[in-house]
C-alpha positions in Angstrom: -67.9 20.7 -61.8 -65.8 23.2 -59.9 -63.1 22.5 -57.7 -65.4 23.3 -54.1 -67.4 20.8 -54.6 -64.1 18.1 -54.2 -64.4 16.2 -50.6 -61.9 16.2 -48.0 -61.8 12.6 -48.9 -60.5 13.2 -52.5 -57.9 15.3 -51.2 -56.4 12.4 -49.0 -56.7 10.5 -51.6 -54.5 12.0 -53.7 -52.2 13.6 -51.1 -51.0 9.7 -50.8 -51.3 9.2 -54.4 -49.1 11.9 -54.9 -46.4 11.3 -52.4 -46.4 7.5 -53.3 -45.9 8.5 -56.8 -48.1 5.1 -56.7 -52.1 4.2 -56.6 -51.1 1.0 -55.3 -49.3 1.8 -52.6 -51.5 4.9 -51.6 -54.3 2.0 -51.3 -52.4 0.0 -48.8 -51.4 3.0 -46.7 -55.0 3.8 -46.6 -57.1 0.2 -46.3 -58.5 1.0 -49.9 -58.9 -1.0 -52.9 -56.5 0.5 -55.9 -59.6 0.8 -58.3 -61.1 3.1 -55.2 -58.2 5.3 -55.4 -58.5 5.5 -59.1 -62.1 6.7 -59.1 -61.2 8.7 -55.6 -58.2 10.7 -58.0 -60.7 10.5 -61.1 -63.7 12.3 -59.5 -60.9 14.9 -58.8 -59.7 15.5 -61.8 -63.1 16.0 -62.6 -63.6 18.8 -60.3 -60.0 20.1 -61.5 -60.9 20.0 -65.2 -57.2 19.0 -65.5 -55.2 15.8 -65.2 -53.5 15.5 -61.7 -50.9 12.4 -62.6 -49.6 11.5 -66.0 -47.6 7.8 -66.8 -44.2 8.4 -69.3 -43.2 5.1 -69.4 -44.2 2.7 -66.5 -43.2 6.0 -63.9 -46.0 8.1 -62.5 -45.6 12.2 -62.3 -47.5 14.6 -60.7 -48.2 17.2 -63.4 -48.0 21.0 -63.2 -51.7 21.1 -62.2 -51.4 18.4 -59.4 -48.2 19.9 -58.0 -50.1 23.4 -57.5 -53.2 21.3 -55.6 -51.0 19.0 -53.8 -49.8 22.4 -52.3 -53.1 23.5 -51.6 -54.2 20.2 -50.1 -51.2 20.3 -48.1 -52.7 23.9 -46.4 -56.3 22.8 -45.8 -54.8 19.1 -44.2 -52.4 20.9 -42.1 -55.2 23.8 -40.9 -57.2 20.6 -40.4 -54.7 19.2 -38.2 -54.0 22.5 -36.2 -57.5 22.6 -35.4 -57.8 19.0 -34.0 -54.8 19.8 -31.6 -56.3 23.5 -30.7 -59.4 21.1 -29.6 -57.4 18.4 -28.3 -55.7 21.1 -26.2 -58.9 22.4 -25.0 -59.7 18.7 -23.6 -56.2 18.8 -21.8 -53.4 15.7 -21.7 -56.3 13.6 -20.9 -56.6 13.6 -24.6 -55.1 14.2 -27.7 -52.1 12.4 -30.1 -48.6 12.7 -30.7 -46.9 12.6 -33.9 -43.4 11.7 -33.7 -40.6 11.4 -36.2 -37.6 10.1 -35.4 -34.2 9.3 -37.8 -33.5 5.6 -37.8 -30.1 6.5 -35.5 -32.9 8.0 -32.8 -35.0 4.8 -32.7 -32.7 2.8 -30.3 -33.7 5.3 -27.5 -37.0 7.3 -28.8 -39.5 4.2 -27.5 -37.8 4.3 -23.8 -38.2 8.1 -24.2 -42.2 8.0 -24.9 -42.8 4.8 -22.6 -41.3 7.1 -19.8 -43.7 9.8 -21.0 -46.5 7.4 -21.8 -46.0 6.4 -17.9 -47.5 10.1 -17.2 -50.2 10.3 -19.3 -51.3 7.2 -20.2 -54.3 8.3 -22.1 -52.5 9.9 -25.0 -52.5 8.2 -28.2 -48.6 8.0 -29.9 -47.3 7.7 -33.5 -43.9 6.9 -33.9 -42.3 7.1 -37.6 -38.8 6.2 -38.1 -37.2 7.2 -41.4 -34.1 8.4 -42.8 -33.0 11.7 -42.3 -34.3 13.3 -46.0 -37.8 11.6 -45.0 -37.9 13.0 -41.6 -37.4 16.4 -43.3 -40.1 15.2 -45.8 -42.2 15.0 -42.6 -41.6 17.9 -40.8 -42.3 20.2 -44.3 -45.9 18.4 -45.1 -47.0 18.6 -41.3 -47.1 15.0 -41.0 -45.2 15.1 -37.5 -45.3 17.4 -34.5 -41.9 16.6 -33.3 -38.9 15.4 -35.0 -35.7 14.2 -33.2 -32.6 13.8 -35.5 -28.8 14.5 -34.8 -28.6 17.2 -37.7 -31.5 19.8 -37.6 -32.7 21.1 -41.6 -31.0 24.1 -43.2 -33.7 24.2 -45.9 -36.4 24.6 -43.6 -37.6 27.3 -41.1 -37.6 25.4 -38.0 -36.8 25.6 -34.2 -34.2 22.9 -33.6 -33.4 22.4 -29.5 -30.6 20.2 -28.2 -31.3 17.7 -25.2 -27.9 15.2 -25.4 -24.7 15.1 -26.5 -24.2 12.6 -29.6 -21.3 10.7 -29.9 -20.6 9.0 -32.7 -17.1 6.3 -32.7 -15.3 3.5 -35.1 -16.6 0.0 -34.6 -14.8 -3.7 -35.6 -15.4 -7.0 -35.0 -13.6 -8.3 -32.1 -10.7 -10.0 -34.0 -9.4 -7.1 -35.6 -6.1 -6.8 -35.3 -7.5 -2.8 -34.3 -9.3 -4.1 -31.8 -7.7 -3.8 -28.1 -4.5 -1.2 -29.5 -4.4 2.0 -27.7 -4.7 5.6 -29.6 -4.8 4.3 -32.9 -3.6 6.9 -35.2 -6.4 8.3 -38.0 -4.1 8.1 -40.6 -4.1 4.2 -39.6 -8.1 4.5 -41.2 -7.0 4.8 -44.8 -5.9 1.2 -44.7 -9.0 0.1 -44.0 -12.4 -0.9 -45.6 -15.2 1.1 -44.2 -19.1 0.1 -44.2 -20.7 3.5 -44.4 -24.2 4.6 -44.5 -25.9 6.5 -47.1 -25.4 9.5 -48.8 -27.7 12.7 -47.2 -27.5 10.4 -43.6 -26.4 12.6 -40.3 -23.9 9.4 -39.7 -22.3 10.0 -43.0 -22.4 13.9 -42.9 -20.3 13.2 -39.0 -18.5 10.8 -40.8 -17.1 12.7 -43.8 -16.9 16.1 -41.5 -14.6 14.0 -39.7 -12.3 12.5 -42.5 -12.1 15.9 -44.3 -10.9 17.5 -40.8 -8.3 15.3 -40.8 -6.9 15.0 -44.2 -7.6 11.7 -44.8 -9.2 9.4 -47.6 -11.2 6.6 -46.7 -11.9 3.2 -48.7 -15.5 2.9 -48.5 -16.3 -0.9 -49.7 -19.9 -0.7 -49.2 -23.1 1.8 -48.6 -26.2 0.7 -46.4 -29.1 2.1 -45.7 -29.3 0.7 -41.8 -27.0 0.6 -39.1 -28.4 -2.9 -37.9 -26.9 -4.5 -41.9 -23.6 -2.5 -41.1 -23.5 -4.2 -37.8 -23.9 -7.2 -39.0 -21.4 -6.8 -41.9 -18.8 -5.3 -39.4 -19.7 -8.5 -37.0 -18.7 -10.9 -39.8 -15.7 -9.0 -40.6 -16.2 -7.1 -43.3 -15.1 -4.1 -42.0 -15.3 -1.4 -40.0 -17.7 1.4 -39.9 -18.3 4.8 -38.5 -21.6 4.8 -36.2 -23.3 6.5 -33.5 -22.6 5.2 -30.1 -26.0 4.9 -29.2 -26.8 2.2 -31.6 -24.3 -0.5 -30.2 -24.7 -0.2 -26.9 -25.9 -4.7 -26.7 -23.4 -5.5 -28.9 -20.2 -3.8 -26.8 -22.0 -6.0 -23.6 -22.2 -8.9 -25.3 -18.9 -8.5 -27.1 -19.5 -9.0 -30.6 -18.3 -5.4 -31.8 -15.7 -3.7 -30.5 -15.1 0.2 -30.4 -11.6 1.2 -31.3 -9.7 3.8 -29.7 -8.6 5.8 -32.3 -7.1 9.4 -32.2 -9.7 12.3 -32.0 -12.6 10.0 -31.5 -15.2 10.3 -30.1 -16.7 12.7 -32.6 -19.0 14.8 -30.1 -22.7 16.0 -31.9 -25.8 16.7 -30.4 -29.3 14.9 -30.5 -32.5 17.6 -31.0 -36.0 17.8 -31.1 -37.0 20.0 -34.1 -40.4 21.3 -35.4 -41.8 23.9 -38.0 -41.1 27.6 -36.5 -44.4 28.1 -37.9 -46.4 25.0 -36.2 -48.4 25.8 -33.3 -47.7 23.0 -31.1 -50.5 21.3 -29.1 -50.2 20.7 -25.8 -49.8 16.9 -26.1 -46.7 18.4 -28.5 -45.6 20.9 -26.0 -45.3 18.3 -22.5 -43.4 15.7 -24.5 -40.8 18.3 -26.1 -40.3 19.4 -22.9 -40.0 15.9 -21.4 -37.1 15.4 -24.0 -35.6 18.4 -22.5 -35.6 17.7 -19.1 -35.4 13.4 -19.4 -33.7 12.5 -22.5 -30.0 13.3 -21.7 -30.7 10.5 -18.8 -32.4 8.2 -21.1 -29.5 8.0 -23.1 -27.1 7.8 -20.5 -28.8 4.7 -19.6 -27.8 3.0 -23.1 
């Protein structure tokens, strides 16, 4: 059976199949049974006359043939999607959604930033994603976001990248560091200590190593984490200290259990952006909140 007469269903199907590199998984994303994914991705590779996934070992790959549908599939789901905004757009902000991805640094200020935009059209329906950066870029290339707001905008994708805030990012202890309270610590004073850094491919670590390697110095890095709230944490209880941005310990320096030292050359200034495709149309639900982030978000985050 030829590959027109496959259903737009099919081609969800195993869009999430594919990206999950897991039937299971692509069930619970989308409320389905696992064996109704299997026949979903069977019927197919029907239509295909080729296999779409093949098992070596206990791993799942997409073969040769799948990764030249998934590519397709990616086309007709994001024309899909480009339509429903066109027609959300000719309803006005009275209707339509927003797509949002944020890196997990953006999350302790991106809900204040769409409740004050929520507050103006309260009709609009709003999904926020928070990943790491490599997913956000993941995002952004498959047309699963509108907007994405990150400190570091892609190099490997075309995209238009606009700043709204600065981005500072500083050195954090726990309280009792003997650190803690000195006055313009010198960086060389860093190498003595343990740092709790974030992951590789992270904008933190990329500010973080930008900054080491601009001043010469070499850094003892006694454990990687994948969030900021386990590093603050592991910093609290003294493990450490870490390189963050200041917009994620904002509670902690009020209630005193982290302290920010003073150290020479810090803070390390970035930028915060909001970023989407160059070649996205955005909707008009897209187009009034990326301009609300323009006007509003350096106050937001002053407020933090």
């Amino acid at each position: 059976m030829p590959l027109h007469h496959a259903t737009l269903r099919q081609l969800k199907v195993f869009e999430a199949a594919a990206r999950n590199l897991s039937f299971s998984r692509a069930a619970d994303e989308l409320h389905l049974t696992q064996p109704g994914v299997s026949m979903q991705v069977k019927e197919l590779e029907d239509h295909a006359g080729l296999p779409l996934f093949e098992r070596i070992g206990r791993t799942m790959h997409v073969t040769e043939a799948g990764r030249e549908l998934l590519a397709r599939t990616h086309e007709i789901l994001r024309a899909l999607k480009d339509g429903q905004d066109a027609l959300d757009g000719l309803r006005g902000l009275d209707r339509g959604q927003l797509n949002l991805g944020v890196t997990s640094t953006a999350k302790y200020f991106a809900p204040q930033l769409l409740a004050r935009f929520r507050r103006q059209h309260p009709a609009l329906e709003f999904r926020l994603a928070v990943s790491n950066r490599e997913a956000v870029i993941g995002q952004l290339a498959g047309n699963e976001v509108d907007l994405a707001i990150m400190g570091r905008p892609p190099e490997e994708l075309p995209t238009v990248a606009e700043s709204f805030a600065p981005h500072p990012f500083v050195i954090i202890a726990a309280p009792d560091h003997p650190l803690a309270g000195r006055r313009r610590i010198a960086v060389s004073r860093l190498a003595e200590e343990t740092f709790l850094v974030r992951e590789a491919g992270s904008g933190t670590r990329s500010a973080m190593q930008h900054f080491v390697d601009e001043h010469g110095i070499r850094i003892r890095v006694g454990m990687e984490m994948t969030s900021n709230e386990t590093i603050k944490q592991a910093v609290m209880a003294g493990m450490g200290v870490s390189f963050l941005s200041r917009h994620t310990i904002g509670l902690e320096l009020e209630s005193r259990k982290l302290a920010m030292l003073d150290v020479h050359g810090l803070p390390v200034m970035r930028r915060w952006f909001v970023v989407h495709l160059a070649a996205k149309r955005l909707s008009p639900t897209a187009q009034a909140f990326r301009a609300f982030a323009l006007r509003h978000g350096q106050d937001v985050l002053k407020k933090l």
